[in-house]
N, C-alpha and C positions, 0 to 999 in steps of 0.2 A: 353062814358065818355067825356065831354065838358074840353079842357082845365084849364078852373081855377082849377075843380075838379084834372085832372092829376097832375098840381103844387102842389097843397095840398097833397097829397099822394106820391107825390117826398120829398117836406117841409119833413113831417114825419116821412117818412123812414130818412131821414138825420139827424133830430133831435134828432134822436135813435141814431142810430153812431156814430157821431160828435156831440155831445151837445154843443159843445166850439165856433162852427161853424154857423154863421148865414145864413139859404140861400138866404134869401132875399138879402142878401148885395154881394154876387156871379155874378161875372158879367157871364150871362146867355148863351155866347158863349163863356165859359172859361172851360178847359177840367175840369170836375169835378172831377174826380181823384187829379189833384195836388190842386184844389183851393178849396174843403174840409181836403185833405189831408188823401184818404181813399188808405191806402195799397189794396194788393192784396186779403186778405181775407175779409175786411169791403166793398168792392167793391162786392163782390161775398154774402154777408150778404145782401147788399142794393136790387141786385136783386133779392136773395128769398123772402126779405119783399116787394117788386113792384109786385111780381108775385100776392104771396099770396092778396095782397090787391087788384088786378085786377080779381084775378082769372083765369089767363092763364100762363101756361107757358113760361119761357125767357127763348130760347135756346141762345147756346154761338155764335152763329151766328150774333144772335140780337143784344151782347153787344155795337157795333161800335156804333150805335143808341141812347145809354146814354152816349153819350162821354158828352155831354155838356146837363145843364139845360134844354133850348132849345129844342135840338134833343130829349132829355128823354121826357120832358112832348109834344112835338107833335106823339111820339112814342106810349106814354100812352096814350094818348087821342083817338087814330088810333084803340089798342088792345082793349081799357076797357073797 
């Protein structure tokens, strides 16, 4: 999966969750948790809908890796 593709499928999953939340406007090395404003269960939501749409797997290992925009979509682009 080529990055823009992985943004897109970060986009989405977020748009789901946080509708209220633009990601574009996120600045991209800002920890995603507090600059969407995703508690602990809408966090653990985003990675079943990242799994599901990649098709692999996100162990809780991997979390650190979504900490930010960023880190998520070179994460996803690496797995997908």
């Amino acid at each position: 999966m080529n990055t823009d593709r992985a943004r897109e499928v970060l986009f989405d999953a977020l748009g789901q969750l946080a509708p209220e939340v633009d990601p574009a406007e996120i600045d991209p090395t800002a920890v995603l948790r507090d600059a969407a404003d995703l508690d602990s269960v809408d966090f653990l939501e985003l990675v079943a809908q990242l799994s599901e749409a990649i098709g692999v797997d996100i162990r809780e290992d991997d979390y650190p890796q979504l900490d930010t925009i960023d880190s998520a979509v070179a994460f996803l682009a690496a797995r997908g």
